[in-house]
N, C-alpha and C positions, 0 to 999 in steps of 0.2 A: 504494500500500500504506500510508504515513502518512497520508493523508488517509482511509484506512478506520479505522484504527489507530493515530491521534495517539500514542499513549501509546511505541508502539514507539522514537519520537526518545529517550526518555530510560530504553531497557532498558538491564538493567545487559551488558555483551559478552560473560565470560563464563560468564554464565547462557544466553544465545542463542545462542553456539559449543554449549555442550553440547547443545541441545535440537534444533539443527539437524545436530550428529553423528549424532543420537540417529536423527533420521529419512533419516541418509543410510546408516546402518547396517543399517537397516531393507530397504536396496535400492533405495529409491526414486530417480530419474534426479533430474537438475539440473532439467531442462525441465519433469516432475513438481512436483517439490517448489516450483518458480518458481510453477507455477497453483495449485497450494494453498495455496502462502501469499497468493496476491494476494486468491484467495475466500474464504482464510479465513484471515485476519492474525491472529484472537483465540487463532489455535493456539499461537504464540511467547509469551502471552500468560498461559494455564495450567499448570499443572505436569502436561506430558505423561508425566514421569519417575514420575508417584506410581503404583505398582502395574506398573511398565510392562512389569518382566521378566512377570510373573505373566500379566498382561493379553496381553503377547506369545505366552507358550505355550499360554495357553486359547484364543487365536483360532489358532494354528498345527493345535492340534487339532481346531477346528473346522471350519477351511477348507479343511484338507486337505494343502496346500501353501504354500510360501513367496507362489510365482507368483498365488495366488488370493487371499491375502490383500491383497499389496499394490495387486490388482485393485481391491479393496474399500478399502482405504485412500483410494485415489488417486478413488475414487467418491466415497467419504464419509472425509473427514480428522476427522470429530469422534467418530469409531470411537476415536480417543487420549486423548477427552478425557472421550465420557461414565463415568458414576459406574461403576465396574468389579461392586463387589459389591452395591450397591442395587438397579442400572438392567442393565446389561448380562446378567448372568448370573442373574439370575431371568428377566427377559423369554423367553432360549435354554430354561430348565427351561419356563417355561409352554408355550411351543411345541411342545414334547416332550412335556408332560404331555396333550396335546390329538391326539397320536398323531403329528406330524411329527418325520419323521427328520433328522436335522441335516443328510445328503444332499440333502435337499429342502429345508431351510433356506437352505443356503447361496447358489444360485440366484435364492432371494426374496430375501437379504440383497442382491445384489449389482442385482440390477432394482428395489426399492425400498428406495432409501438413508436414508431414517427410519423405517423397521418398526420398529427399537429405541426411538427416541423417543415413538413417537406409540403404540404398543402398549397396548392396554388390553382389559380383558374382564370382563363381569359376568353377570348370570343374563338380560339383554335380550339382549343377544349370544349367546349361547349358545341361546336359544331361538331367534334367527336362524339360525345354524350349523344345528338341527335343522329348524326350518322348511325349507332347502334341502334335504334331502331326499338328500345326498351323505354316504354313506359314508366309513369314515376308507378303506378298499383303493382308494378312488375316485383318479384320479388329480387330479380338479376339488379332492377335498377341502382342499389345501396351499393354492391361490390361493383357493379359498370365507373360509378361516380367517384367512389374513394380510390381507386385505381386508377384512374387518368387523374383525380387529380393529386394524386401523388407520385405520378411522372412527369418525367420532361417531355413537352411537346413533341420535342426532336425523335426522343427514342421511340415514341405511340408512332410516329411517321414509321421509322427505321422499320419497325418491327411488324407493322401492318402491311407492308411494302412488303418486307420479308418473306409473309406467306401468298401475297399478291403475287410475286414472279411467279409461282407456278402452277399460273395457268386459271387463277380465280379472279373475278371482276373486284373491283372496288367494295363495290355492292353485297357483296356475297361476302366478302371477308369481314366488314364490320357486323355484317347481320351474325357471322359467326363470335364473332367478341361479346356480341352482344346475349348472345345464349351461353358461353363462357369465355368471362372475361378474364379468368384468370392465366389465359394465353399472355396476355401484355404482361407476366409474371418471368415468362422464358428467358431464358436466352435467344438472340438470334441464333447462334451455335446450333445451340439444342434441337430448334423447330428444324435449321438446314437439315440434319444429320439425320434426324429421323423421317422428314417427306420423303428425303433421296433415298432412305431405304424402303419407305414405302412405296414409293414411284418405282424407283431403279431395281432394289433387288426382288420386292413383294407382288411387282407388277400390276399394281392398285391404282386407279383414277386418282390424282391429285384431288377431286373435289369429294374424296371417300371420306377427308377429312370436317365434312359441312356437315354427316350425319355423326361423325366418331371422332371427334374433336381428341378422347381417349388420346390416339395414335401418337398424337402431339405431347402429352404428358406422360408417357411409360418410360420407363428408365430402357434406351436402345439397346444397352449391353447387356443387360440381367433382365428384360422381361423379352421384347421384340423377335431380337434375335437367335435365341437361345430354344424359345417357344416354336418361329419360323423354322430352327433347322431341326425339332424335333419333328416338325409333321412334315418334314424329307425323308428323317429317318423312319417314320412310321408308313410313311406312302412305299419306302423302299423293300421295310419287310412283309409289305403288302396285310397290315396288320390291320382290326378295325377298333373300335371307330376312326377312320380318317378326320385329318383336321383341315376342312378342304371350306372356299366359300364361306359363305354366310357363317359355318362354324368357326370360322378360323377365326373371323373378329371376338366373338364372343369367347371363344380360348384365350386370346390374348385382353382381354377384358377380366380374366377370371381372377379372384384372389388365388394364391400359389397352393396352396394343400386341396383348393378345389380342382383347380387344375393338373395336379399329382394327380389326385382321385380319379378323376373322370377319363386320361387320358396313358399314366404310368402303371399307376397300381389297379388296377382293373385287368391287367394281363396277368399270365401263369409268372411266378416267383421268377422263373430266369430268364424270360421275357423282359419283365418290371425292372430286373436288377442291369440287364444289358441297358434297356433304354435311360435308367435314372443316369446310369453311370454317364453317360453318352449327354445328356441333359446337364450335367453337372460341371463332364469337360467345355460344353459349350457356354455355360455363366462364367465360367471360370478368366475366356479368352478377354482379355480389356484388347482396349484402343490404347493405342501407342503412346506412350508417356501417361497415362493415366497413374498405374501405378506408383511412381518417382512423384504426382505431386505431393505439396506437403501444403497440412492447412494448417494455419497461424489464428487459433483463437485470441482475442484481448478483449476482456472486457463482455459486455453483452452480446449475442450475432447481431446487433443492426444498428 
């Protein structure tokens, strides 16, 4: 925690007993308040205290409950520190001004912990919102909104474009966002890697992905792939049920021990034991340098 937050060695004590009453008053456990200061030491740091009563009962009112708030605290600790009357409670009015209910606010607040910060919205944005094609009684509409506007304009372009090249109208791909928008969550990486498998190796219409948006979210290496070259191998030992057509999506759609079930273990013991094995070497195979990377947690993921 010093070595996040040198400065802490020469806080003044009782500025820091108060600030840590402050958040034990709040409800927050020991064990809590130990991971939020280690990820976020710069909390002891500001004056949590400025507006705090205020700031306190506008989120009691908004959260509903003590229990939901400190949910969200304990999510996101800078919920104390950002700006209360600039930043906070204009971002809550525009969400509402745009037809979301603070009920359905609260949810996104607590699954994406910088909706507050990164929040923004202009007449490109909003012509996005309306390009989707999703009504405000829509249930899609609350994730369509807190989604673009918690991107950059540029990347909604980038990434809408993205799945535009191949081979989908304008029209078609936002209608697609619009029914799951949590595609603008991608990578463009991710969406390339798996069309062109879909396209190129699965020999699938590009626009398969307007009914099975799925396709687009399955991990290529451990689900797509792996699942794809077992019903080569099932077709080769001419074994049934094939994984052919209409079934194949819905196999690669399946949670995993249902898909064992229905497709591995449902054959005689040495049958199952050849295929699992054969199924296992094929999760096994990564993409080149996957392996070698290395991921760098600090602090909270976001």
């Amino acid at each position: 925690m010093f070595l996040r937050r040198p400065s802490l060695r020469n806080a003044d004590l009782s500025q820091l007993q108060f600030k840590l009453n402050l958040l034990w008053g709040l409800g927050i456990t020991s064990n809590d308040l130990v991971k939020i200061i280690n990820c976020r030491p710069r909390l002891l740091s500001v004056r949590i205290n400025h507006f705090f009563d205020e700031r306190l009962e506008y989120f009691m009112t908004l959260f509903g409950s003590r229990e939901t708030l400190l949910k969200a605290i304990i999510r996101n600790p800078s919920l104390l520190t950002y700006d209360f009357h600039n930043r906070i409670k204009p971002v809550i009015t525009l969400y509402e001004g745009l037809g979301i209910s603070r009920e359905d606010l609260v949810p996104l607040l607590l699954s994406r912990p910088t909706m507050i910060p990164r929040t923004s919205f202009n007449d490109e944005k909003m012509e996005y919102i309306r390009k989707s094609g999703v009504s405000k009684g829509s249930n899609m509409f609350k994730h369509v909104v807190s989604i673009i506007g918690v991107s950059r304009s540029q990347t909604i372009c980038e990434k809408a474009a993205n799945i535009e090249k191949f081979g989908m109208s304008n029209e078609e791909v936002w209608h697609l966002i619009g029914r799951s928008p949590y595609l603008l969550t991608l990578s463009v990486d991710k969406v390339q890697r798996n069309m062109t498998f879909v396209v190129g190796t699965m020999k699938l219409s590009a626009n398969v992905i307007l009914e099975h948006p799925f396709l687009l979210y399955n991990n290529l290496e451990a689900v797509l792939k792996p699942r794809w070259l077992l019903a080569g191998k099932i077709e080769e030992m001419g074994l049934c049920p094939k994984i052919k057509g209409s079934l194949m999506l819905r196999a690669l759609r399946m949670a995993e021990q249902r898909f064992l079930k229905a497709f591995v273990s449902c054959h005689p013991d040495d049958v199952a034991k050849e295929l699992m094995d054969f199924y296992t070497m094929a999760k096994c195979v990564k993409r080149l340098a996957v392996s070698s990377k290395k991921a760098v947690f600090k602090g909270f993921p976001f």
